[in-house]
N, C-alpha and C positions, 0 to 999 in steps of 0.2 A: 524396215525389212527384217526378219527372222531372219535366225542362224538357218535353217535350213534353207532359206531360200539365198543366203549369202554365198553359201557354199555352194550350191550346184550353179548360181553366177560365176562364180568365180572357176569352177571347172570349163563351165563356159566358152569362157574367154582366154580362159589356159588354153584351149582346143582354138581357137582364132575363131569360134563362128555367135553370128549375129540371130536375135530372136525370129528375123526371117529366113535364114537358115536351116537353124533348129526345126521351125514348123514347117518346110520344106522333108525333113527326113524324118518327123515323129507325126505328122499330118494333122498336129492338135490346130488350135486355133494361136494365132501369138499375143490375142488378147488372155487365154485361159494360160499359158506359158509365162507371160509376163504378172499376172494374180497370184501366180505359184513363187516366185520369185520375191512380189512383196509379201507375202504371207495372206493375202486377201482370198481366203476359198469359198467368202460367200460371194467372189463370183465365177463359182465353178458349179455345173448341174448337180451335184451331188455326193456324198460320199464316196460311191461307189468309184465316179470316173477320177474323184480328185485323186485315191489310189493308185490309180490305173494310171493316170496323166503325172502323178511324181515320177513313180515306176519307169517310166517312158522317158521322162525327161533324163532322169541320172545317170539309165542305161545309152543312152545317146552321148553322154558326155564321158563313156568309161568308166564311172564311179556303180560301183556294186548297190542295187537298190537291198539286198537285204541286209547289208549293214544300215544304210543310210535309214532302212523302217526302222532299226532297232535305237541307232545311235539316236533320233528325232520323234519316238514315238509319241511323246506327252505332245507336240507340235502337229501329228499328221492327226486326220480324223479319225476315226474309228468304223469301220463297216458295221454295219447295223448286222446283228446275229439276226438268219430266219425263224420263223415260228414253225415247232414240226405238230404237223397232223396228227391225232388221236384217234386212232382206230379201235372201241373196247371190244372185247370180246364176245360173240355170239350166247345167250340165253345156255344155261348148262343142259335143258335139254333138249338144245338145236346139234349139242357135242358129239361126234361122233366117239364112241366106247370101242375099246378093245376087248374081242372076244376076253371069256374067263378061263378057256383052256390053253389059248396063245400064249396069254401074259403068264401062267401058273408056269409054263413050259420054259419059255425063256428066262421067270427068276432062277429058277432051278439049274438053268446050265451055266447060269452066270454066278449062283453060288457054288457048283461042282469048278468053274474056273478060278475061281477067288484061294478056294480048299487046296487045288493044283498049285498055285502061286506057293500060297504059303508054306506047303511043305516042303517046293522045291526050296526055297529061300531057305529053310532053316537045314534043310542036308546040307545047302553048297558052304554056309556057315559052321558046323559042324566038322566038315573035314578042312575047313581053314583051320579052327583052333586047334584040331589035334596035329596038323603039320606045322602051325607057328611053336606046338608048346615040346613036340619032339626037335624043331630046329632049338630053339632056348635052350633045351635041357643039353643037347649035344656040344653047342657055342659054352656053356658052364662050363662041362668038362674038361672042354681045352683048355678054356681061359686058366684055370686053376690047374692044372698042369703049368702050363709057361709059367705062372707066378710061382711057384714050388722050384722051378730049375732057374731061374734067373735070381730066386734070391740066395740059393746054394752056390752060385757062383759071382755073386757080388759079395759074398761072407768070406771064400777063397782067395778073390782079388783083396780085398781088406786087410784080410793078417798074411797077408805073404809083402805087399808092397805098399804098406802105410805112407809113406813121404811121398810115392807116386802118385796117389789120389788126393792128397794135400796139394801136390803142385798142380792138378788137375782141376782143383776147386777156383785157384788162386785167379788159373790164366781164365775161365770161364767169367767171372769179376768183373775183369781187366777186359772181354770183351764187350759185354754188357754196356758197361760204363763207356765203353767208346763209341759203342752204337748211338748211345744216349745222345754222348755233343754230337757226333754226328748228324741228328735228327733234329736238336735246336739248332744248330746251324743252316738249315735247310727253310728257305722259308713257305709258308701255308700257302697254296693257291686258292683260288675264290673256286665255290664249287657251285655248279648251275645245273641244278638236276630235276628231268622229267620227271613228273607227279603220274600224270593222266592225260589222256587225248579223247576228247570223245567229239566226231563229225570234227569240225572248225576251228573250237575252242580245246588249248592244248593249258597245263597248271606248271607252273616251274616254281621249284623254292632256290634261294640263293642266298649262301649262307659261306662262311671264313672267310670275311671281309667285311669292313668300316663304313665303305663306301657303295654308291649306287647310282651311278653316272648312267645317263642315255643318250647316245646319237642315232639318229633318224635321218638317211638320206636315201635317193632317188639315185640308181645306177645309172649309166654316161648316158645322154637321150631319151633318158625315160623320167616318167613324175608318177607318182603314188601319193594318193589317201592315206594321212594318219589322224587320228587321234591317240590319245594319253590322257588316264584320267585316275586320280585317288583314290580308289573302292570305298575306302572307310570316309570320306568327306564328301565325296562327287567332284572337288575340283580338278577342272583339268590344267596338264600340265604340257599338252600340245595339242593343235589340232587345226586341222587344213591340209595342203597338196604341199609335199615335198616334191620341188622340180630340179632335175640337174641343169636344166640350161638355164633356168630362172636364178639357181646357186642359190636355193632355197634349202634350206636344210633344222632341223630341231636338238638342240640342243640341251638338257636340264639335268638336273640334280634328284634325285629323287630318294636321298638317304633318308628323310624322315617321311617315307610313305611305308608302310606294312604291307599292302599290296596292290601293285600296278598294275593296272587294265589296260593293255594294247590293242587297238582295233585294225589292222591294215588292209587295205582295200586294196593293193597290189602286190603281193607277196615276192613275185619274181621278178620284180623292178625295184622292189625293196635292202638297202645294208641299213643291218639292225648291230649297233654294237653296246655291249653292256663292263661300263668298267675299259674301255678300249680294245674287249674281245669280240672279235664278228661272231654274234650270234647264228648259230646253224638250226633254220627253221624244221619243226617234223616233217613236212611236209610242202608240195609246190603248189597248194589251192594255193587258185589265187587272193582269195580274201580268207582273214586267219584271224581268230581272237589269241591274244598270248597273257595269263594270269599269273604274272610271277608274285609269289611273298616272299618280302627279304627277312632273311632271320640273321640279326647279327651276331 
């Protein structure tokens, strides 16, 4: 039996139902049901339907079929790409031409519109620079005023109360430095920060911290699809139906991974925690790729 055909067994039967069942509500055959299951597609018609007939089976047992194409691809067949038709072009002089006063007409308004662009583009530029370079010149002026009177009256405070600005230095020191232990006293929390999200697939880095602990459970009555797997090796480090009534749950260590591939097939029956914090997913698709790299 294939791993994918283990897996949508075993969703299966997680759901209580039997291969006459199944072919009862996906109306395949439970001889072509049961080939898909041992991995046997040569006895199934064709590429096309064995697609079509996985698709139907996963979807029937709650498991997301466009993970299940992605996470088994090298195992599912491949649909044959069509051949496209080649239609060449008619004999140049079967071509219909465009008149010589048409075409002479329309370059010419299309380079009178071109001419318009550009000059408007370089006026609207022109009074940008001369309003940035009167704002600058004006922002100078001031600046160097305040600097001219703030140092005329730091030179007054100076020689009139010397020991005041001494002891002014001293307490400034004194708070510095307490800020200091203060802030080693305090200790680094683990920081888990959104990269990117694009459709599905969301990137997190996670980084002030040692470690790189993962728990994967299934919320009160409910079961969810996980896998878990190495990026840089391929090994997986989970993978099957987390069920809360089965008290099915994933557990692992994943400090010596760079970067963790999470695949979840049920998002809002999913608690994801990393390090013993409940992770807060971006979003409530139900099926969600999560790409952390840990940087310690």
């Amino acid at each position: 039996m294939s791993e994918l055909g283990q897996t949508l067994r075993e969703a299966r039967e997680a759901k209580g139902l039997s291969l006459d069942d199944l072919q009862e509500i996906t109306k395949i055959q439970k001889r072509y049901l049961s080939a898909i299951e041992e991995g046997d597609y040569a006895q199934l018609p064709g590429e096309f339907y064995t697609r079509a007939f996985i698709k139907n089976y996963a979807e029937a047992v709650d498991l997301d079929s466009a993970a299940i194409f992605e996470e088994f691809a090298s195992e599912i067949p491949k649909a044959r790409q069509e051949t496209v038709d080649f239609h060449p072009l008619p004999p140049r002089a079967e071509r219909i031409r465009p008149k010589a006063g048409k075409r002479s007409s329309t370059n010419w308004s299309s380079l009178l519109t071109k001419i318009a662009v550009v000059v408007l583009i370089l006026v609207v530029l022109f009074i940008i620079w001369v309003s940035a370079a009167h704002f600058f010149a004006k922002k100078s002026d001031t600046s160097s005023q305040g600097s001219t009177e703030s140092t005329n009256v730091a030179y007054k405070k100076s020689s009139d109360k010397p020991k005041q600005v001494k002891s002014d230095t001293s307490s400034s020191k004194k708070k510095a430095q307490t800020q200091k232990k203060t802030e080693k006293k305090q200790p680094v929390k683990q920081s888990l920060k959104l990269v990117q999200t694009q459709g599905n697939v969301s990137s997190y880095t996670l980084s002030k911290t040692k470690k790189f602990v993962v728990d994967i459970s299934a919320k009160k009555g409910q079961q969810t699809w996980v896998s878990a797997t190495d990026s840089a090796t391929g090994k997986k480090l989970a993978y099957g139906l987390a069920s809360a009534a089965q008290k099915k749950t994933f557990h692992f260590d994943a400090s010596g991974v760079s970067t963790l591939s999470l695949n979840i097939g049920s998002v809002p029956n999913t608690i994801l925690k990393i390090n013993g914090k409940t992770f807060k997913f971006p979003s409530q698709t139900v099926t969600q790729k999560i790409n952390i790299t840990f940087k310690k």
